[in-house]
FIGU-827856 format. One record per atom (N, C-alpha, C): residue number from 1; y, z, x. Coordinates in steps of 0.05 Angstrom, whole numbers, plus 5000, padded with zeros to 4 digits. Atoms other than C-alpha are relative to their C-alpha. Example, Ala and Ser with C-alpha at 12.3 -4.5 7.8 and 13.67 -1.06 7.14 Angstrom:
REM FIGU-827856
1|4976|5000|5018;
1|4910|5156|5246;
1|5024|5000|5018;
2|4976|4999|4984;
2|4979|5143|5273;
2|5022|5014|4985;
//
This chain:
REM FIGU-827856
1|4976|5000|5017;
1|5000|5000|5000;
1|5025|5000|5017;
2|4971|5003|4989;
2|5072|4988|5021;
2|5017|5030|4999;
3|4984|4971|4999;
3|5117|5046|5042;
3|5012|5010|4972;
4|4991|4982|5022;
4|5150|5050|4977;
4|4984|4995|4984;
5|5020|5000|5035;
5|5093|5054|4930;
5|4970|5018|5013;
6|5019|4987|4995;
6|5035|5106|4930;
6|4981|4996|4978;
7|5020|4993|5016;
7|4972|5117|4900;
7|4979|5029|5004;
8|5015|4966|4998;
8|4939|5190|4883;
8|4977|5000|4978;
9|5027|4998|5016;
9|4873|5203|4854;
9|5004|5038|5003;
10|4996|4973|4995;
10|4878|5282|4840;
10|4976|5010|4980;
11|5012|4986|5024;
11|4835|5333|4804;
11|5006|5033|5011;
12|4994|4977|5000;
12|4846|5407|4790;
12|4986|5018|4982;
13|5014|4981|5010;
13|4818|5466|4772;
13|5008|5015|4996;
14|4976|4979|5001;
14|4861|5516|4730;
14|4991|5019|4982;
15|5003|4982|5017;
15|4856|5579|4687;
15|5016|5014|4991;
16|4979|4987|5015;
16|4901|5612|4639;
16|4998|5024|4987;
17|4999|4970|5015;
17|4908|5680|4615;
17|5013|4992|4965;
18|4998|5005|5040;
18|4916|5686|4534;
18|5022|5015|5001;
19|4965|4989|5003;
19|4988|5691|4506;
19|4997|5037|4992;
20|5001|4966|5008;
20|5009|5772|4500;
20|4993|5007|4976;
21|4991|4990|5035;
21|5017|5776|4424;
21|4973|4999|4999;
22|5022|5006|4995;
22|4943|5746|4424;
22|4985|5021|5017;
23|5009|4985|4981;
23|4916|5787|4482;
23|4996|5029|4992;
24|5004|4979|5016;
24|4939|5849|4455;
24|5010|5010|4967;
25|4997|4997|5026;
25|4935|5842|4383;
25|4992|5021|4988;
26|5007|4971|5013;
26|4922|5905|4339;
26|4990|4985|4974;
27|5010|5009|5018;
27|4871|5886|4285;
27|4990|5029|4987;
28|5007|4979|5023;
28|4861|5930|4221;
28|4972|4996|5003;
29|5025|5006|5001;
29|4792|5945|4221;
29|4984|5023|4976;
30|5008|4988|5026;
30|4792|6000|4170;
30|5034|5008|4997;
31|4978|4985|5007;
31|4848|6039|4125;
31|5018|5018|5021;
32|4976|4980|4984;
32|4905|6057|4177;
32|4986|5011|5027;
33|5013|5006|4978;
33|4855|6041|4236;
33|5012|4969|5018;
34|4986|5021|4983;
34|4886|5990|4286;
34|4984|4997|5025;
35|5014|4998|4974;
35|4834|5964|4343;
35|5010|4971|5020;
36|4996|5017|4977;
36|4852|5924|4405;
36|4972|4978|5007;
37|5016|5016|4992;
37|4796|5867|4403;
37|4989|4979|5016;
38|4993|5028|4979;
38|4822|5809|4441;
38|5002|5017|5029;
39|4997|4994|4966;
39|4827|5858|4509;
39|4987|4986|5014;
40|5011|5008|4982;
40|4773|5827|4540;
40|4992|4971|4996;
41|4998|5027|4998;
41|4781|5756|4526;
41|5002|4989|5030;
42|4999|5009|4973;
42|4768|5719|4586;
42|5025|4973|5008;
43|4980|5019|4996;
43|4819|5665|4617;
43|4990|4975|4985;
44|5007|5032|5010;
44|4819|5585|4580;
44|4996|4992|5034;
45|5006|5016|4973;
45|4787|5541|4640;
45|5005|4974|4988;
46|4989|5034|5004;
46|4812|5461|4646;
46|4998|4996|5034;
47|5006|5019|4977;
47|4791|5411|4696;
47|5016|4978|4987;
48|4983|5024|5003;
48|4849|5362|4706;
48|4989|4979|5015;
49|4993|5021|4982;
49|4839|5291|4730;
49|5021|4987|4998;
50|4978|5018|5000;
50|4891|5247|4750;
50|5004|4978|5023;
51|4995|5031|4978;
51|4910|5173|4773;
51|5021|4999|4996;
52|4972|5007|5004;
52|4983|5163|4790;
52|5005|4977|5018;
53|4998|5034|4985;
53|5014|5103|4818;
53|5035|5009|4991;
54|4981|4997|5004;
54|5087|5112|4835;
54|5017|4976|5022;
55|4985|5023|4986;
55|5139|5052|4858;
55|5027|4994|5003;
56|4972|5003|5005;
56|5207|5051|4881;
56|5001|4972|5009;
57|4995|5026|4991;
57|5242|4986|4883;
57|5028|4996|5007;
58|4976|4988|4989;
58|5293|4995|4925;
58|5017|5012|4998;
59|4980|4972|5000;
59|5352|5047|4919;
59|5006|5013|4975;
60|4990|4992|5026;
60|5361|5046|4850;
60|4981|5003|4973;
61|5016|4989|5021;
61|5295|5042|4809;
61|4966|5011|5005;
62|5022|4987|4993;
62|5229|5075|4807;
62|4981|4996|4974;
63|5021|5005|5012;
63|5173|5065|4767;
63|4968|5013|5010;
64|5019|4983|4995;
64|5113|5116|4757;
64|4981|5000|4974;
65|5018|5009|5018;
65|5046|5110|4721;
65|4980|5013|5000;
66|5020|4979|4992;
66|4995|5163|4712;
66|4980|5005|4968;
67|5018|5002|5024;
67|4933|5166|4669;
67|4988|5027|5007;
68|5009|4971|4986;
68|4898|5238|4661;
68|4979|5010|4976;
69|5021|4980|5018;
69|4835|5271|4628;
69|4996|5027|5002;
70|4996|4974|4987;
70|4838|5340|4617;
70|4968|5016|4981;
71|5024|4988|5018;
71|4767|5386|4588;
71|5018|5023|5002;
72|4993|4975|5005;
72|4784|5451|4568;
72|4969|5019|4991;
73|5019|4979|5018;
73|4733|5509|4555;
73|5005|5030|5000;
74|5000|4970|5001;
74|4724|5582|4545;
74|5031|5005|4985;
75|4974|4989|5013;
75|4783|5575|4489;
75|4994|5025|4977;
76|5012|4975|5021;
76|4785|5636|4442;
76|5004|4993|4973;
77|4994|5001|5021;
77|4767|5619|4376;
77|4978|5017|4979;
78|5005|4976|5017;
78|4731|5660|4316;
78|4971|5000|5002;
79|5035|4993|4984;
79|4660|5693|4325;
79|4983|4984|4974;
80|5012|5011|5021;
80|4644|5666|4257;
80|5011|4969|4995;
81|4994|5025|5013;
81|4638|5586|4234;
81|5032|4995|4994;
82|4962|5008|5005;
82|4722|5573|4232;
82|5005|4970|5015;
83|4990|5021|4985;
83|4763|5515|4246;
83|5029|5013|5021;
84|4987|4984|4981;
84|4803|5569|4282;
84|5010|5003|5034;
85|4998|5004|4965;
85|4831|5556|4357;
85|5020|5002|5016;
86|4975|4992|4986;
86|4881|5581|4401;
86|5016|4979|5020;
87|4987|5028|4987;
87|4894|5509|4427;
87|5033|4992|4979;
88|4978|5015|5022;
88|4942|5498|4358;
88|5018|5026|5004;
89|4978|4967|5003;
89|4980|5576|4381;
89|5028|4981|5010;
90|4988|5009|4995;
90|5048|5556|4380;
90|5016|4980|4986;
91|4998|5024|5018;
91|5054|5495|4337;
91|5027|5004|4979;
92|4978|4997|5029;
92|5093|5521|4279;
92|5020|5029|5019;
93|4981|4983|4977;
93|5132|5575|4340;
93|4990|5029|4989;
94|5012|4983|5001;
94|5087|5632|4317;
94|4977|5003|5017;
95|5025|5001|4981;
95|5024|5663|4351;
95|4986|5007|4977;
96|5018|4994|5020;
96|4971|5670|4306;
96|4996|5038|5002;
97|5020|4973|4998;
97|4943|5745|4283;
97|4982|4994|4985;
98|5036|4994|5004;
98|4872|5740|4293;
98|4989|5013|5019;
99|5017|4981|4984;
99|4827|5790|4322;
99|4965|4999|5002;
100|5036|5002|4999;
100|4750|5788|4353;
100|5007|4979|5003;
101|5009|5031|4999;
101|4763|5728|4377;
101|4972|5001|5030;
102|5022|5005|4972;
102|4713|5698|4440;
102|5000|4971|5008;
103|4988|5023|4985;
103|4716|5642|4484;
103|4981|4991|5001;
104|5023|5022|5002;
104|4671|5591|4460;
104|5015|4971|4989;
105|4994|5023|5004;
105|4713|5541|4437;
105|5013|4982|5020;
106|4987|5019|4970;
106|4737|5473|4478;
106|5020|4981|4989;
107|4984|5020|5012;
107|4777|5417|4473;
107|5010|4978|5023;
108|4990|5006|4990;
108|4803|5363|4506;
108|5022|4973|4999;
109|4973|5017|5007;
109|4864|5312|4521;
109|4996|4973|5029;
110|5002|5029|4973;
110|4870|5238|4559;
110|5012|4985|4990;
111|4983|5019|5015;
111|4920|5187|4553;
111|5017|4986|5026;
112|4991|5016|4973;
112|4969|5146|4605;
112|5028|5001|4987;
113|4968|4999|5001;
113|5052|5156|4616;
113|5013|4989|5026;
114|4972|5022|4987;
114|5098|5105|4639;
114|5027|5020|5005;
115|4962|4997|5000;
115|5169|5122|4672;
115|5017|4983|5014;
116|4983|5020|4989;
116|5218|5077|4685;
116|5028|5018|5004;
117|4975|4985|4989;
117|5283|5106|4716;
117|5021|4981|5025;
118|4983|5015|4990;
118|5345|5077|4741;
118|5022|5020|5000;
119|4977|4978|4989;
119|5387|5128|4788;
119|5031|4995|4993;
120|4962|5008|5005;
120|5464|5136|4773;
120|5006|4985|5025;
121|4991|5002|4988;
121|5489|5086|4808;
121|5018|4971|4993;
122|4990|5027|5015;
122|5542|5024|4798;
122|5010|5019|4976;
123|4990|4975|5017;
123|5574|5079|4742;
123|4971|4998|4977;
124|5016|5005|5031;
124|5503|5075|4696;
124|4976|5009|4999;
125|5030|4985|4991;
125|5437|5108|4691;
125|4983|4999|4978;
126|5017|4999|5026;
126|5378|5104|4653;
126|4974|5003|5003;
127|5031|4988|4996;
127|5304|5134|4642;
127|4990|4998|4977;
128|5013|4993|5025;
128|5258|5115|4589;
128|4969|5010|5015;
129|5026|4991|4997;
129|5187|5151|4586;
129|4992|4994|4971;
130|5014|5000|5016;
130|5130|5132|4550;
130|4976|5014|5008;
131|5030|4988|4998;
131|5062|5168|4528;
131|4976|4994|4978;
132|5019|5005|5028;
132|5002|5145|4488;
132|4975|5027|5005;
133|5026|4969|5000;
133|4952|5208|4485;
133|4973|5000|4979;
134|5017|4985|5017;
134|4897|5239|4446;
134|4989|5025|5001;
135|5014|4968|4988;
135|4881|5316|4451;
135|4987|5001|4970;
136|5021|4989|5018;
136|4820|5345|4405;
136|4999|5027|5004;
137|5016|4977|5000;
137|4791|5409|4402;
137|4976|5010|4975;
138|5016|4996|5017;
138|4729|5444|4374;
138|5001|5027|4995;
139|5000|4961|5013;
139|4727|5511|4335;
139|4975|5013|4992;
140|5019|4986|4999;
140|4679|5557|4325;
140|4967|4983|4988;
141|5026|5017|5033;
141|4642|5508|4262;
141|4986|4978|5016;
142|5014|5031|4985;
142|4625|5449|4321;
142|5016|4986|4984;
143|4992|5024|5016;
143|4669|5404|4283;
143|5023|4991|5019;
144|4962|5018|4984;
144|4725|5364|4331;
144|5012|4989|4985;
145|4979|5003|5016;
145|4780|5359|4301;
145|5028|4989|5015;
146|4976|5006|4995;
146|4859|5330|4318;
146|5008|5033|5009;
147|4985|4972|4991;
147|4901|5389|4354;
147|5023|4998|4987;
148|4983|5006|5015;
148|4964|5410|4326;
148|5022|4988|5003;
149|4976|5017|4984;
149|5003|5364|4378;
149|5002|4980|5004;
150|5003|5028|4996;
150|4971|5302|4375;
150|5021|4986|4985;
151|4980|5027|5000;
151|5025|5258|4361;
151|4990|4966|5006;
152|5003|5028|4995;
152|4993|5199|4385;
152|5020|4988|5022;
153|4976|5006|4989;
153|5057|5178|4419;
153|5024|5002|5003;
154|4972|5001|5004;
154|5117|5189|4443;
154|5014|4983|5018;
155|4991|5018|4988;
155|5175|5152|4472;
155|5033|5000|4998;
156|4975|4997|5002;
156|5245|5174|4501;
156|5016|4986|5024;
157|4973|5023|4990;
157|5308|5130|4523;
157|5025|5017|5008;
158|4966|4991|4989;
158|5364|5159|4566;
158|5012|4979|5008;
159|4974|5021|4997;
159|5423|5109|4573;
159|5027|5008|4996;
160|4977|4989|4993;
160|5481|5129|4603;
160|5020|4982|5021;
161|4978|5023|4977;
161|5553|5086|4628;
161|5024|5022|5000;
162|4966|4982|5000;
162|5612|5117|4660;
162|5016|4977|5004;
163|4984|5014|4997;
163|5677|5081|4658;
163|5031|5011|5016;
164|4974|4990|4994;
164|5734|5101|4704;
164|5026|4978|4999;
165|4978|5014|4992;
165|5803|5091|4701;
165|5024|5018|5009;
166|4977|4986|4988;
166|5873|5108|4723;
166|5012|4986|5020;
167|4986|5007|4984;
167|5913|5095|4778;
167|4982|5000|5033;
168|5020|4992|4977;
168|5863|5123|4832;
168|4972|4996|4991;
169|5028|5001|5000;
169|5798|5111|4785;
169|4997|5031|4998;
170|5020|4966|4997;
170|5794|5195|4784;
170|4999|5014|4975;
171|5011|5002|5029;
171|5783|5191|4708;
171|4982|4980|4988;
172|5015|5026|5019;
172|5732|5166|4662;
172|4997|5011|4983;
173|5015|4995|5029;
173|5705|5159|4598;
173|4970|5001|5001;
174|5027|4984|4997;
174|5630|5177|4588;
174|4990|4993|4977;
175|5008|5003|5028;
175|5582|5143|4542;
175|4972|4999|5004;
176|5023|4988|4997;
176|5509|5164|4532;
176|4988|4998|4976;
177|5026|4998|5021;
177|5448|5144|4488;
177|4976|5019|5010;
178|5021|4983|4993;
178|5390|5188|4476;
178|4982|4996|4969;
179|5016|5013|5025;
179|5331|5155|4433;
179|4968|5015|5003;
180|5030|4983|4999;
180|5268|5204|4413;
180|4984|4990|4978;
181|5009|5009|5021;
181|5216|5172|4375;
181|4966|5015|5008;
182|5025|4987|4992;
182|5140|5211|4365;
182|4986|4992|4982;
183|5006|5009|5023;
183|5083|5191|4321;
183|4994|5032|4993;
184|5007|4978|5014;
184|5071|5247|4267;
184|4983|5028|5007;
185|5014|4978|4998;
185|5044|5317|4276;
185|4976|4992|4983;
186|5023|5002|5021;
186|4973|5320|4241;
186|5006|5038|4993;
187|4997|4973|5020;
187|4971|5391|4191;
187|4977|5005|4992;
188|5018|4985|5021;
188|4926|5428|4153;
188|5009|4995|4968;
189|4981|4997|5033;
189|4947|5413|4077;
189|4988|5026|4990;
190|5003|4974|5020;
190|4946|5473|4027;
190|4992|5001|4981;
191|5016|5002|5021;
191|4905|5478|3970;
191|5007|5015|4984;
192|4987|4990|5019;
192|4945|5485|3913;
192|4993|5019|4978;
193|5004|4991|5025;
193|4904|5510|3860;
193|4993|5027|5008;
194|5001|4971|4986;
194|4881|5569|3906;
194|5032|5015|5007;
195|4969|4991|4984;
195|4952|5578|3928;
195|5017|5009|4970;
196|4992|4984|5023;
196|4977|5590|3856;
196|4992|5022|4987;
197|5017|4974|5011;
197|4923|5639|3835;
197|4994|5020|5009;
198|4988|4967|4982;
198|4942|5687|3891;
198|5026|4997|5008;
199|4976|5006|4999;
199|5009|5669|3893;
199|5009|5003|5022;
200|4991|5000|4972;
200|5012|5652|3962;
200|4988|4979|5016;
201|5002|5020|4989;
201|5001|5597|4011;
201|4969|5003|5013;
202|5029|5000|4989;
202|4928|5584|4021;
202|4997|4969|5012;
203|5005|5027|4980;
203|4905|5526|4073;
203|4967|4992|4998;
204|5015|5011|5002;
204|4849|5480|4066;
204|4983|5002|5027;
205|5009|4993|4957;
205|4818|5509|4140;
205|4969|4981|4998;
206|5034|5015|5001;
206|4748|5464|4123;
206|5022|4972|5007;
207|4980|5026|4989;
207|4794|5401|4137;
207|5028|5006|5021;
208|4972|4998|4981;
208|4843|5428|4180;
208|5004|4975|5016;
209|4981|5018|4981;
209|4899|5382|4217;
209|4978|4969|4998;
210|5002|5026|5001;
210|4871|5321|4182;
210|5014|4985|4982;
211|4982|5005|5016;
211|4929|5303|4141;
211|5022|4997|5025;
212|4989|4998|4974;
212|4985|5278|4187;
212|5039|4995|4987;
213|4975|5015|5012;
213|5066|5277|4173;
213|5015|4967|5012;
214|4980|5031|4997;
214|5113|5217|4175;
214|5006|4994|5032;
215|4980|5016|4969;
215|5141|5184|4242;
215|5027|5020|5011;
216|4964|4989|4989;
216|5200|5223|4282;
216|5008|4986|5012;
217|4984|5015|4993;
217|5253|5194|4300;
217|5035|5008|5007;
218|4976|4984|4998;
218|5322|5212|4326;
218|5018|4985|5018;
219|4985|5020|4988;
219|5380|5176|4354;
219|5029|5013|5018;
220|4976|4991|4993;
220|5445|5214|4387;
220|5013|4987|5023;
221|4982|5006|4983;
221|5507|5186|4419;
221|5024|5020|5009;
222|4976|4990|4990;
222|5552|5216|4464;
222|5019|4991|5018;
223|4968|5014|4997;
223|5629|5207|4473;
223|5009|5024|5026;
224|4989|4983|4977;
224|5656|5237|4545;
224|5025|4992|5004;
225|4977|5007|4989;
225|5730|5240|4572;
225|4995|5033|5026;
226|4997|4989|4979;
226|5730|5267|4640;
226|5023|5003|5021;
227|4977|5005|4986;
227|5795|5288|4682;
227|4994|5016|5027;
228|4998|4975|4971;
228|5798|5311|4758;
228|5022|4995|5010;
229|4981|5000|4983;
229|5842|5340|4786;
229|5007|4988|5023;
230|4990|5022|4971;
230|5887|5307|4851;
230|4990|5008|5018;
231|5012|4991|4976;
231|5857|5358|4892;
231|4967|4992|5003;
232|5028|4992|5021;
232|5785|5349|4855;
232|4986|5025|5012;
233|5008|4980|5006;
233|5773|5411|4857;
233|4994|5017|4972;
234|5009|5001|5032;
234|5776|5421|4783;
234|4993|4976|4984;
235|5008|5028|5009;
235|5747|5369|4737;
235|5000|5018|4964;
236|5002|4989|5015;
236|5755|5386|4664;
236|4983|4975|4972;
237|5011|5024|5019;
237|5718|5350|4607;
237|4992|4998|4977;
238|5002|4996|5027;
238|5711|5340|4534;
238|4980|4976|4992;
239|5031|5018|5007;
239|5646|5316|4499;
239|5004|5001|4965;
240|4999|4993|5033;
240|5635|5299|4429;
240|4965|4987|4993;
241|5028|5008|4996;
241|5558|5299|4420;
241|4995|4997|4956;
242|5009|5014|5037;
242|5533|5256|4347;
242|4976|5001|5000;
243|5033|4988|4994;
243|5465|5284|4340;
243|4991|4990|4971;
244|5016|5010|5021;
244|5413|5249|4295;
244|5027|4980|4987;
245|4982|5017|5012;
245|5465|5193|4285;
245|4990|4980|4972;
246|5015|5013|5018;
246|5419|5156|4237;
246|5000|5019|4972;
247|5012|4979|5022;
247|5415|5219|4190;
247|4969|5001|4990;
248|5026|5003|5007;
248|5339|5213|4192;
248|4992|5025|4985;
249|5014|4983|5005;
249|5306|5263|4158;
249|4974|5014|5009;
250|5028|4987|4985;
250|5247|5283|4202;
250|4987|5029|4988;
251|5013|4976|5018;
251|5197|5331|4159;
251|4990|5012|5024;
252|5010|4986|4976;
252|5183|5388|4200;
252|4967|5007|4988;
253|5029|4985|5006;
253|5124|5424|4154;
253|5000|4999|4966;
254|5007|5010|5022;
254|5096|5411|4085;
254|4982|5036|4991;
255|5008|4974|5008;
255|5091|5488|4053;
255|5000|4998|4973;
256|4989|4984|5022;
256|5078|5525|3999;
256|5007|5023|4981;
257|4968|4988|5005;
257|5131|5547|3955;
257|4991|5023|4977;
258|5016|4990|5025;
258|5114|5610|3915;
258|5021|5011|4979;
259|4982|4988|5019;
259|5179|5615|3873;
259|5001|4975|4983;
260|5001|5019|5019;
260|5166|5544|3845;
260|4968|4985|4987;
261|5017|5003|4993;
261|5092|5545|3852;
261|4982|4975|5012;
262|5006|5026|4982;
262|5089|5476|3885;
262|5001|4992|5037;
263|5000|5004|4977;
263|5088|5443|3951;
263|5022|4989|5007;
264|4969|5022|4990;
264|5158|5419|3987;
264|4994|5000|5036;
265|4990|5003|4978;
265|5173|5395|4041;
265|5025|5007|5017;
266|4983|4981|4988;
266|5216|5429|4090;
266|5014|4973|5027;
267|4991|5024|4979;
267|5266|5376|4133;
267|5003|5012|5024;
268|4981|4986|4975;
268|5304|5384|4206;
268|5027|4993|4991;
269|4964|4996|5005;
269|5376|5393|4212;
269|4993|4956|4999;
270|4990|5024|4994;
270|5405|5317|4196;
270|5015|4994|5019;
271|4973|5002|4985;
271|5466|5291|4222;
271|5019|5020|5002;
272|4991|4975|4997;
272|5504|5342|4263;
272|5020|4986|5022;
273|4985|5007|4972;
273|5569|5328|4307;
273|5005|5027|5017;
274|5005|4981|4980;
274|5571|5372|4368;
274|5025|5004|5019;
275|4977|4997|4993;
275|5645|5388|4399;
275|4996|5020|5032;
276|5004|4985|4974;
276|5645|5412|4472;
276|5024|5000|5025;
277|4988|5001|4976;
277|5697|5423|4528;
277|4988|5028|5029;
278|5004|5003|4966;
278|5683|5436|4607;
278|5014|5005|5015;
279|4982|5000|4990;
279|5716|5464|4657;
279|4990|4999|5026;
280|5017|5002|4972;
280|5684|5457|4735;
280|5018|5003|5025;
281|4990|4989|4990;
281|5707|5486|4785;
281|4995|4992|5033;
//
C-alpha cells in the first residue's frame, strides 16, 4: 500500500461490568423485604473483529472504511423463558428494574461505515458518515430478535462555508448544514386490551421489538457572524442555529395513554430556532 492509505485487520477481546442501577438493584422479594440479586452478575463478554481501510488524498480529504462483527455473550437476561435483555438498557433513557437476572443471554452486531471528510480548508469543510448495520440479540426464550437500536441505517452530513470580509478579511459570515437521517427504531407494541383492563401500559413481550417506527429525519441550518478584534485577541460571535428546519415530526415512542385509554404517539421537539452569542478570548 502507498504511504497515504493503510490497511488493518483487528480483533478484540472486551468485557463490561453491568450498569449500577442494574448491578445493584433492590428487588422486593417479599412484603417490605428488598434483596440485592444482580450482585453477582458476571461481566458481558464481546469479541470484536475489524477490517478498516483508511485513505488520505492529499491535504485536504480522507476517506475511511471499516466493516466489523461483534458476538456478545454472558448478557444478563431473566432465569425464566423472557424476551428480556440488558442489550435494549438504555433505549427509552431508563435502566430497567429487573432482578435475578444471569448471564446467559447473547447477541450480536455486523455491518460496514463509510467516512468521507474534507478538512477546513479554502474557507469550507465537510464530513458525511454513513452506516448500514444489523445488531440481534437472544433472551432467555432462544428466540433472536431485532435490538432496540437497530436502525438499519444511518447517515450524517456536515457542510460548512466561511465567508470573510472587510477591509483586512478579519470578519466573516458562517454558514453550516447539518443533515441526520436513521432508519426507524424497531419497539415492542402494547397490547391494548390488556392495557385497559389494568389500566396501565402492558407490552406484548412474546413479540417484542418487532414492530418498527417511521424514518428519522432532521435537517438544521446555521447562520454565523463572526468579528475579531485588530489585535485578534478577542473574536466575538453571533449564531442563529434553525434546528429541524423541515418541521419533521420524528415519533420518538408509541405509548399507552391511561387517561384516554388508547395508544398515541409521542413526537420530538419540531422546529426550534436557537439564538447564541460568543465571546473568545
Amino acid at each position: 500500500f502507498l504511504p497515504n492509505q493503510t490497511l488493518t485487520l483487528g480483533y478484540g477481546l472486551h468485557n463490561q461490568m453491568q450498569p449500577m442501577p442494574v448491578f445493584f438493584y433492590q428487588e422486593q422479594t417479599a412484603p417490605g423485604v428488598y434483596e440485592n440479586r444482580n450482585s453477582k452478575l458476571n461481566f458481558t463478554r464481546s469479541n470484536h473483529f475489524v477490517l478498516a481501510y483508511d485513505r488520505r488524498f492529499g491535504t485536504q480529504w480522507r476517506l475511511k472504511a471499516e466493516t466489523y462483527y461483534q458476538a456478545l455473550d454472558h448478557v444478563p437476561v431473566k432465569p425464566t423463558p423472557s424476551s428480556f435483555s440488558i442489550l435494549n438498557a438504555g433505549a427509552d433513557f431508563v435502566f430497567p428494574e429487573a432482578g435475578t437476572l444471569t448471564n446467559n443471554g447473547s447477541g450480536r452486531n455486523y455491518g460496514v461505515e463509510i467516512t468521507v471528510e474534507k478538512f477546513f480548508s479554502k474557507g469550507y469543510y465537510a464530513l458525511i458518515t454513513g452506516s448500514l448495520f444489523d445488531s440481534k440479540y437472544t433472551g432467555s426464550d432462544g428466540i433472536e430478535r431485532n435490538t432496540a437500536f437497530n436502525n438499519k441505517y444511518i447517515l450524517n452530513t456536515l457542510i460548512g462555508k466561511e465567508f470573510k470580509f472587510g477591509k483586512d478579511k478579519r470578519n466573516a459570515f458562517t454558514l453550516d448544514f447539518k443533515l441526520a437521517t436513521a432508519g426507524g427504531k424497531f419497539y415492542t407494541p402494547v397490547d391494548l386490551a390488556a392495557s385497559q383492563k389494568l389500566n396501565k401500559e402492558v407490552l406484548q413481550e412474546n413479540i417484542a421489538f418487532s414492530e418498527r417506527l417511521p424514518n428519522y429525519f432532521k435537517l438544521n441550518i446555521k447562520l454565523g457572524y463572526r468579528v475579531n478584534s485588530k489585535s485578534k485577541r478577542m473574536s466575538q460571535q453571533f449564531f442563529i442555529d434553525l434546528q429541524n428546519m423541515t418541521n419533521h415530526k420524528n415519533l420518538f415512542v408509541r405509548r399507552y395513554n391511561i387517561l384516554n385509554g388508547q395508544i398515541n404517539d409521542v413526537s420530538q421537539t419540531g422546529f426550534f430556532p436557537d439564538i447564541l452569542y460568543r465571546v473568545q478570548f
